[in-house]
Backbone bond lengths (Angstrom), bond angles and torsions (degrees), N, CA, C in turn:
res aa  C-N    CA-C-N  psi(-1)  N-CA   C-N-CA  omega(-1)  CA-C   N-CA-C  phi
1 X - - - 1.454 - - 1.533 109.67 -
2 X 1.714 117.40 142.78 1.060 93.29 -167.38 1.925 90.04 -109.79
3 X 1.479 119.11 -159.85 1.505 111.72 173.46 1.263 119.08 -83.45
4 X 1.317 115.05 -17.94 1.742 123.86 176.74 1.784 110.57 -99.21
5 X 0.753 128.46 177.42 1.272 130.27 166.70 1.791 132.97 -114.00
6 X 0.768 129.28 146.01 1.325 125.84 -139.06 1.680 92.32 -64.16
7 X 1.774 102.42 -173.88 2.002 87.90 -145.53 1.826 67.38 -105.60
8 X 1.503 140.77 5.61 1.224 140.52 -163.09 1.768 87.06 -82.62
9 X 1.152 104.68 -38.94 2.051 96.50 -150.16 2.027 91.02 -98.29
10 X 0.999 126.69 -22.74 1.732 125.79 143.33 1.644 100.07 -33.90
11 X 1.218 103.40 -80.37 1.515 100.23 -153.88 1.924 112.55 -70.90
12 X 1.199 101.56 -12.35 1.728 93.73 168.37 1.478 92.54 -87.83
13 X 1.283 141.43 -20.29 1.945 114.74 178.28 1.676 93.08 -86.12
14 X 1.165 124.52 -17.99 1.352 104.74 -178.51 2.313 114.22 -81.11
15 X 1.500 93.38 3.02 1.479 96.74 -177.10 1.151 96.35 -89.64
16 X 1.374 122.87 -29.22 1.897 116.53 -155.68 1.407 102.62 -124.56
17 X 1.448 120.23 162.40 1.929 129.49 174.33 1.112 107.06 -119.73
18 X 1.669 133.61 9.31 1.614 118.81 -169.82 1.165 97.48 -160.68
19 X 1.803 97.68 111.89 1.083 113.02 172.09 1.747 101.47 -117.88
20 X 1.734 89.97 158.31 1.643 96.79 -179.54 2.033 121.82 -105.86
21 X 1.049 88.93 125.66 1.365 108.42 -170.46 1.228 129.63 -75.41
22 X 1.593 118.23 103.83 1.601 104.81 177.84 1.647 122.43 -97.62
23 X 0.891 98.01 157.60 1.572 100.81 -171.26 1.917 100.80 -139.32
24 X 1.241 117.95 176.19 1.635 119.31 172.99 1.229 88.93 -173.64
25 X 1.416 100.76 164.54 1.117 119.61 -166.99 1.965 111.61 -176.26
26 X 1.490 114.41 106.52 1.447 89.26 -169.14 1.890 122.41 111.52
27 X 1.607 97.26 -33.54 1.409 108.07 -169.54 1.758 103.39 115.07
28 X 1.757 109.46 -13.20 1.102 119.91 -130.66 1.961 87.45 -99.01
29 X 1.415 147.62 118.50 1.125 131.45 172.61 1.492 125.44 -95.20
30 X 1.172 145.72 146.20 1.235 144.47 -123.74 1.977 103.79 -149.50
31 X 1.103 154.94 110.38 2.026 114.49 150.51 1.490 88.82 -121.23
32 X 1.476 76.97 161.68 1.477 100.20 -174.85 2.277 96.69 -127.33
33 X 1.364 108.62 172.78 1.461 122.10 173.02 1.142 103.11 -120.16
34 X 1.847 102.67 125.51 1.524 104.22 168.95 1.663 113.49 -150.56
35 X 1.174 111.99 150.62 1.664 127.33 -174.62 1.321 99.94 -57.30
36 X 1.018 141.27 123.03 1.964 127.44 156.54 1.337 106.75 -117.68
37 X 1.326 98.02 -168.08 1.742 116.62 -155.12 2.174 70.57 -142.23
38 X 1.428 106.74 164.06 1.208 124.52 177.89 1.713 102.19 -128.81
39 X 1.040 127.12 101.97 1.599 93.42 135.40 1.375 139.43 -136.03
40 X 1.401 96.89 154.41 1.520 119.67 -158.13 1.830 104.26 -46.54
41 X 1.337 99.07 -49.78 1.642 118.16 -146.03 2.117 77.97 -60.57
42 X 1.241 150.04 -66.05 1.054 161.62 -146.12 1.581 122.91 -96.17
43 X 1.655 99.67 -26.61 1.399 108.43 179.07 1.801 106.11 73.89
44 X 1.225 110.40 47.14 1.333 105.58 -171.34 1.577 101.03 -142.11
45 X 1.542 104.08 148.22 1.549 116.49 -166.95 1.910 84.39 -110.92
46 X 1.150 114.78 122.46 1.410 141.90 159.05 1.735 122.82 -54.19
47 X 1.143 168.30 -40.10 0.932 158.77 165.34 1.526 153.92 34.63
48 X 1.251 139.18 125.13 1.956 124.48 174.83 1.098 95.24 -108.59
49 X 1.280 102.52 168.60 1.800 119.43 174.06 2.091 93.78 170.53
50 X 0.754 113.28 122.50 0.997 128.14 152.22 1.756 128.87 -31.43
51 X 1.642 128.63 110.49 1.578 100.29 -171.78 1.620 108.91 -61.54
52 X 1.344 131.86 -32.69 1.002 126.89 167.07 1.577 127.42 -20.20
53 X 1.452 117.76 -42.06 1.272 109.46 -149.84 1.569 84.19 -95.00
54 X 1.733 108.44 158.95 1.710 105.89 172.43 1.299 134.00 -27.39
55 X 1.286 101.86 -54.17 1.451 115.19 -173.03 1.720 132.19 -70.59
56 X 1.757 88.00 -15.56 1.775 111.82 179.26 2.000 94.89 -86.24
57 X 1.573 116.07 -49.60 1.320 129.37 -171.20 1.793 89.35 -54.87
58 X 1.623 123.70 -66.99 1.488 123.18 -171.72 1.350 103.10 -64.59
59 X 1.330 144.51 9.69 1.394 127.33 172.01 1.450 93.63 -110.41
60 X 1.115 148.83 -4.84 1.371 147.16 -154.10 1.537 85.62 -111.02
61 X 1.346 128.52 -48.67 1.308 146.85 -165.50 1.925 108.16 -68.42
62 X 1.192 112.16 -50.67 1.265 130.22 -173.36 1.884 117.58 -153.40
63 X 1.287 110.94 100.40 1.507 101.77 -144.54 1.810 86.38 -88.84
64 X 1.249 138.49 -18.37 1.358 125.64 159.48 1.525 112.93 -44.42
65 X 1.830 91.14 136.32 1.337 93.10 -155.98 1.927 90.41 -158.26
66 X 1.454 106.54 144.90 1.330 115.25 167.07 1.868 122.96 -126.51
67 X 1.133 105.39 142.93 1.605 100.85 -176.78 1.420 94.70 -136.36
68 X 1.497 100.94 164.58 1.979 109.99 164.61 1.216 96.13 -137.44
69 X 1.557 117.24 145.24 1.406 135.88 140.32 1.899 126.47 -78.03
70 X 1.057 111.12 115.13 1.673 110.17 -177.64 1.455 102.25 -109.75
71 X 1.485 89.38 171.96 1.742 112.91 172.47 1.653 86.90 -130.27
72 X 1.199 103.11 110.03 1.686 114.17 152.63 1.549 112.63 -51.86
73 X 1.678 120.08 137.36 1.311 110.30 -178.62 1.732 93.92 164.68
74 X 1.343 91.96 133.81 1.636 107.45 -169.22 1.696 88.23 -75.55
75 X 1.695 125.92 -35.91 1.376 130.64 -144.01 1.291 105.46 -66.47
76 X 0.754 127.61 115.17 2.023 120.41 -172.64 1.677 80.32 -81.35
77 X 1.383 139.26 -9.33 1.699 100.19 168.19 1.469 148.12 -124.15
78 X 2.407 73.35 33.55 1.379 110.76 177.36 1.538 108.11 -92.44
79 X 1.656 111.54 -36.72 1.245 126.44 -156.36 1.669 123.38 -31.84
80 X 1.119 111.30 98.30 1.861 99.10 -161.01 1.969 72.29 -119.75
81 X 1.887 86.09 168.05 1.700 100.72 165.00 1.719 96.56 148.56
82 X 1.788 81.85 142.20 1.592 99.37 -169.39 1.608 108.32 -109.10
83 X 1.331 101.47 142.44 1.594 101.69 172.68 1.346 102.90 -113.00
84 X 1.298 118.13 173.51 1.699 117.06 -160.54 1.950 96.16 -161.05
85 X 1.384 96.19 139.41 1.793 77.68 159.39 1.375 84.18 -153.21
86 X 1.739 108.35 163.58 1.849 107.74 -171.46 1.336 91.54 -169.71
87 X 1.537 95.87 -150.10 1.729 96.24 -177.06 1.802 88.46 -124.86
88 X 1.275 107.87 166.62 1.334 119.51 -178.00 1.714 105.74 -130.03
89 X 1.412 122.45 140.74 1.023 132.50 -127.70 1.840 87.83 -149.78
90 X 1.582 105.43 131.57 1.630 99.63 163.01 1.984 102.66 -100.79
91 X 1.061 108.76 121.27 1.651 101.54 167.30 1.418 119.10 -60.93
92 X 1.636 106.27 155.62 1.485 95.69 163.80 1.495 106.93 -155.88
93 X 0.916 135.61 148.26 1.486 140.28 160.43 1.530 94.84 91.18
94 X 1.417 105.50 -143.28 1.902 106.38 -171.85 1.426 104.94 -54.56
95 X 0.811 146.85 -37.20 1.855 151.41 -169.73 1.363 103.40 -66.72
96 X 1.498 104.28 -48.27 1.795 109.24 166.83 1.677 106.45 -54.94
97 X 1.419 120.05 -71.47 1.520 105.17 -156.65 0.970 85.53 -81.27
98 X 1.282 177.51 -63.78 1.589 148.25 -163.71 1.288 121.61 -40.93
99 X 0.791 131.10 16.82 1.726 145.08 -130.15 1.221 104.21 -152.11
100 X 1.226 126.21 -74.06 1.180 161.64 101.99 1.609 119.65 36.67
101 X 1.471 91.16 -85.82 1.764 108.89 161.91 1.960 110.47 -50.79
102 X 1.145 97.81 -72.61 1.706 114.45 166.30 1.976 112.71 -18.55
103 X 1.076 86.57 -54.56 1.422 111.81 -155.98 2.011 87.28 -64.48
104 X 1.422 109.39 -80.95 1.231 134.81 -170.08 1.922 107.42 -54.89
105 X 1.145 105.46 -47.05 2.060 104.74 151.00 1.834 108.35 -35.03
106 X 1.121 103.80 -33.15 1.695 99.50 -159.67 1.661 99.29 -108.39
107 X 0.772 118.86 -28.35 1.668 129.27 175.64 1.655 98.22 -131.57
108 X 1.113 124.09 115.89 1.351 131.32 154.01 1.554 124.41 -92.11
109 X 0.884 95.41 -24.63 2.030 101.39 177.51 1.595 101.30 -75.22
110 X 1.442 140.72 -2.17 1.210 122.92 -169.14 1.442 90.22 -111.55
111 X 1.230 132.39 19.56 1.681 121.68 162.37 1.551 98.91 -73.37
112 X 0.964 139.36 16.72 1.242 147.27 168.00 1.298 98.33 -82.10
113 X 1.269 108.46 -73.89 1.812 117.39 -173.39 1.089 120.04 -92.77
114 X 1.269 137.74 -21.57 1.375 128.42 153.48 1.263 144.36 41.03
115 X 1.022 147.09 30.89 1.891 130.32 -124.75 1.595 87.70 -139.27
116 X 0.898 102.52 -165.01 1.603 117.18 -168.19 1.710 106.20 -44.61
117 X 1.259 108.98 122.52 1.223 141.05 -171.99 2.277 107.84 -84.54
118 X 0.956 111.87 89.48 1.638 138.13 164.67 1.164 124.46 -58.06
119 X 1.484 126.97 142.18 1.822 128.67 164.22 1.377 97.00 -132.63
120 X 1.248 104.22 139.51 1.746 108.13 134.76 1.298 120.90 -110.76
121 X 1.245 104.97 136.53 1.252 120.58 -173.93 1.587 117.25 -95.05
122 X 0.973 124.76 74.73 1.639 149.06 -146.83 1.590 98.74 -35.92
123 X 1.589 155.45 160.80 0.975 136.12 107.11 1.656 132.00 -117.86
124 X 1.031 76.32 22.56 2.008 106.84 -176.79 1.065 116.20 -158.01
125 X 1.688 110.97 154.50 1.332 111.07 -167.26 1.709 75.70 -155.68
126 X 1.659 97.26 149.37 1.905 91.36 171.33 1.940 85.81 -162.16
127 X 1.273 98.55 109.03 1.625 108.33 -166.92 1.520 107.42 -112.12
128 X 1.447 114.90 103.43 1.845 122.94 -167.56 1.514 86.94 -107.61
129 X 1.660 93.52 121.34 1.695 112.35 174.11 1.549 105.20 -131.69
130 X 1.017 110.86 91.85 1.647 111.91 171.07 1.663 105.72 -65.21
131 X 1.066 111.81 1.43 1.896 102.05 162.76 1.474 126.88 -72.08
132 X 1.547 100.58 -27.54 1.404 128.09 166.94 1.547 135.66 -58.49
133 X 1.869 98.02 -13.52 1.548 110.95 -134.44 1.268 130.94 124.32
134 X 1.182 132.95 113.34 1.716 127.56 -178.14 1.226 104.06 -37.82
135 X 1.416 116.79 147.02 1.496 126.59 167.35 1.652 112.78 67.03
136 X 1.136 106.71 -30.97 1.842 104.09 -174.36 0.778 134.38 -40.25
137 X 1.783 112.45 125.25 1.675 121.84 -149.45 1.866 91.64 -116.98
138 X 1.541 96.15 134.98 1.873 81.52 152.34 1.584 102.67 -125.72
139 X 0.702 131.37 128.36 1.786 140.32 -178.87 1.695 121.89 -110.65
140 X 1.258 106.97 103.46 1.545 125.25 160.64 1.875 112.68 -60.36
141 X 0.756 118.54 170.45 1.398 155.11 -176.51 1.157 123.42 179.46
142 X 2.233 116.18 108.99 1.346 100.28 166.07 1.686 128.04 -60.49
């Protein structure tokens, strides 16, 4: 494993903005859909959600957390998609509006909704690209 992650699973989060979010809480499992921001320099997925909504209450509760990024596609020898699990993080203060700012550069229509500003803090990455090869895995570990 190396300390960065391969430059293959960068460039599939740089194709897509919505990844789905798991959270639990309870025994109880939860996903939610959300817009992110990536960055590279930290290994961290950017995010809003409100603490209100379930998934903000189960990250406050237990901030281990897993998401995947997909490519929709009937083609079994297109089939790419990343799974991820990390810790999830509420921002606050400068880390928030930098975040914030970042966030709203890339989506401007969500200064509407806006609300509490999120990280994951990546420590896995497991990226299946059948473009590569059936089944082909490349796998990070922080």
């Amino acid at each position: 494993m190396t300390n960065n992650p391969d430059k293959k699973i960068y460039s599939f989060i740089e194709e897509h903005h919505v990844l789905s979010l798991a959270t639990s809480n309870n025994g109880q499992a939860y996903m939610a859909n959300c817009f992110f921001i990536f960055n590279k320099d930290s290994n961290e997925f950017i995010f809003t959600s409100s603490i209100e909504t379930r998934h903000g209450k189960e990250m406050l509760e237990n901030s281990k957390v897993a998401a995947s990024i997909v490519l929709e596609t009937k083609t079994i020898g297109k089939i790419q998609g990343l799974q991820i699990t990390g810790t999830a993080s509420k921002l606050e203060g400068e880390l928030e509006k930098k975040a914030k700012k970042q966030y709203l550069f890339k989506y401007p229509y969500a200064i509407l909704k806006t609300e509490t500003m999120w990280s994951i803090s990546v420590d896995f990455f497991k990226l299946t690209d059948n473009r590569l090869g059936f089944g082909k895995k490349i796998i990070w570990k922080k």
